[in-house]
N, C-alpha and C positions, 0 to 999 in steps of 0.2 A: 504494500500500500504506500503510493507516495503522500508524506503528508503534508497538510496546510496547517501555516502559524496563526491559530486562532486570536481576533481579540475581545470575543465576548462570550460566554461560557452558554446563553441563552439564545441567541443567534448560530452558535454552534451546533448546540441540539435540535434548533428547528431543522438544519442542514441535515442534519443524521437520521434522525423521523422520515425524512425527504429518499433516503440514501443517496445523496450527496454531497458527504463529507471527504470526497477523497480525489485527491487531485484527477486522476486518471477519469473519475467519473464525469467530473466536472469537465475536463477534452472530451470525452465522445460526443461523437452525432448526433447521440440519442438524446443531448440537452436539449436540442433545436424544438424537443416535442412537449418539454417542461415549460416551457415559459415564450416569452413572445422576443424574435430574432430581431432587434434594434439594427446592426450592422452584422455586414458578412464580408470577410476579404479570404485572399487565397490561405492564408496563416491565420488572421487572428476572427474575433467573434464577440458579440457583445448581446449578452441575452438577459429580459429583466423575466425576473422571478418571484411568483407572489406567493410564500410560504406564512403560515401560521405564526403567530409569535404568541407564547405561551409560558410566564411568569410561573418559576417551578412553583408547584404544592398548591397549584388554584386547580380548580375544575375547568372541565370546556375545551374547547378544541382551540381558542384564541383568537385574536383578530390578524387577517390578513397583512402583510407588510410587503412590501418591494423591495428587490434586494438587484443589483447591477452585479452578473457575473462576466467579467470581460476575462477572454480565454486566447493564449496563442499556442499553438502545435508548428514547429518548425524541422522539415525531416533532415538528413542528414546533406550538410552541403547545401539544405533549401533555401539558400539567401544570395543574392548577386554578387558575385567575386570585389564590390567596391565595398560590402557590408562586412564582409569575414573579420577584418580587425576590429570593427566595433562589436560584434557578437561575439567576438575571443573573448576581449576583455570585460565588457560591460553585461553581456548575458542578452533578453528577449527586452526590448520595449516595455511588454505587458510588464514582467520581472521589474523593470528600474521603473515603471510608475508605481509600483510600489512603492519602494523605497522612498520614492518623489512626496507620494502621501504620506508617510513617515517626515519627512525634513519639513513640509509643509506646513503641518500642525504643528511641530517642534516652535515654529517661527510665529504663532499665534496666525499664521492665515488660515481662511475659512476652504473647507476640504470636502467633498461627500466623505462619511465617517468609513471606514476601511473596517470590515467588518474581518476580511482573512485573506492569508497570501500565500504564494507557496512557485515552488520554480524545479523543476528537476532536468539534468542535463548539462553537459558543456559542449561547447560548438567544437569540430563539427560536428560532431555527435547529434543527436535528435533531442529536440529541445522541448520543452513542454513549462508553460508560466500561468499562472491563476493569481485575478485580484476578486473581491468581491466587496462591493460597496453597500451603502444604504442610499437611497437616492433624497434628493432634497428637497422635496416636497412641496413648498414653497416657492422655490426657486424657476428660472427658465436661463437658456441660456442668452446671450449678450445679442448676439444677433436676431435670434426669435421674438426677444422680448422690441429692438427697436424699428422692426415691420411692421409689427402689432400697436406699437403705443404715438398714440395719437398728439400730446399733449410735448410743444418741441421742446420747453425747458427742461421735464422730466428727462428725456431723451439723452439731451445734451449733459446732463448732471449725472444721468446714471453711467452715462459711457464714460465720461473725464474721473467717474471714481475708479474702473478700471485703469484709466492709463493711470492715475497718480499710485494707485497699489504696484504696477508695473516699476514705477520710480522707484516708492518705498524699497522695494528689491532691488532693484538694482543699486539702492544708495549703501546698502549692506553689504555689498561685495555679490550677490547673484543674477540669476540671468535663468531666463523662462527655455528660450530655445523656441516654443510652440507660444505667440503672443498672438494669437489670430481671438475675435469677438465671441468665433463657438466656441473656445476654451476658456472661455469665463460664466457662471454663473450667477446669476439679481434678480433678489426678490421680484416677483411677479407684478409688483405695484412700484417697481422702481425702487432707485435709493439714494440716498445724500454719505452714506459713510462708507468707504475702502474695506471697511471688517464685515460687509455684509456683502460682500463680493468674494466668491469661491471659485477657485482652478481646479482644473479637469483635465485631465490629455496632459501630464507634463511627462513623459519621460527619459529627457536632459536636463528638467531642471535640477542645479548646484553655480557652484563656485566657477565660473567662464565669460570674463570680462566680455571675450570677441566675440558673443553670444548677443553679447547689449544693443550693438550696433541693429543688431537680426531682428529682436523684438521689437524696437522701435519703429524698424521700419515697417514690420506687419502691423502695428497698431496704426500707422500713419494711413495703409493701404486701403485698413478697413475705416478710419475716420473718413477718410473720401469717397468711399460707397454711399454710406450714411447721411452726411453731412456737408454743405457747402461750406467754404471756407476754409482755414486755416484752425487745427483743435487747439483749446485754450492751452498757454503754457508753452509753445513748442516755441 
């Protein structure tokens, strides 16, 4: 059994009730019939899953919850000859967004909660990575939310609080790698504070000054889709 580093003992067992608790289970095909298939690429997979959540020593079967299982399977050599040196050393994408979600929270940024992880394999060998999230309920992502939202000041305030959290990071020494509007999450009604803005998709994020250059200019790419003008601040 390959296993996954759990981090909640009750989301664990809804998993195990499920039968799947166990990395290998969680790669097969046969998840695609558990839950509804978000995304599908040649390697990786993102399926949300609504399992029972059940408070031990109560009765009932419990209330439904949503849980984002994002999965990669990579076979052996199944990466393009320009990827090998990053798969040697750094492992699956899926694999370092983990960790990503780990440094994340460490840093007081807002995260989908990282419910368990797990990674088996070294390149070139056959790789296999599992995250499993809680999804944010509240939330939409950056882009969806400003097609949708009508009202331009909100608009304008809720996007400038992702680029100023973009700063924030980088004035610390880090760097996103992935600064694009779907890799941000805000509240559904908008927001005025940087702490109420949550990342998603980072699997570069750390310590990479020549990273900074990269995020800016994807945040500048999508201020232009969005917005006329020049965004505040730049």
């Amino acid at each position: 059994m390959a296993r996954l580093f759990w981090q909640n003992e009750i989301f664990e067992a809804a998993f195990r009730e499920a039968g799947l608790d166990d990395l290998d289970e969680l790669c097969d095909e046969a998840l695609r019939l558990s839950g509804d298939v978000l995304t599908a690429t040649r390697t990786r997979r993102l399926v949300r899953l609504h399992l029972p959540y059940k408070v031990p020593g109560t009765d009932g079967k419990g209330q439904p919850m949503s849980f984002y299982v994002k999965t990669q399977v990579v076979p052996s050599f199944g990466v393009p000859p320009k990827k090998w040196l990053s798969y040697f050393f750094k492992g699956t994408p899926v694999g370092r967004e983990g960790r990503s979600l780990r440094r994340l929270a460490d840093l007081n940024v807002k995260t989908p909660l990282l419910v368990a992880a797990g990674a088996r394999g070294h390149f070139p060998g056959k790789l296999k990575a599992v995250i499993i999230t809680r999804g944010l309920d509240t939330h939409m992502d950056l882009e969806a939310y400003l097609q949708q939202e009508t009202d331009e000041d909100k608009r304008r305030v809720t996007a400038e609080c992702a680029h100023l959290l973009v700063k924030a990071l980088h004035k610390r020494g880090f760097a996103l790698g992935g600064a694009r509007y779907s890799n941000f999450l805000v509240p559904k009604a908008g927001t005025k504070s940087i702490f109420e803005v949550a990342l998603i998709d980072q699997p570069d994020f750390g310590r990479a000054p020549h990273r900074r250059a990269r995020d800016l200019r994807l945040m500048s790419l999508d201020h232009g889709r969005f917005f006329s003008g020049p965004q505040a601040g730049s």
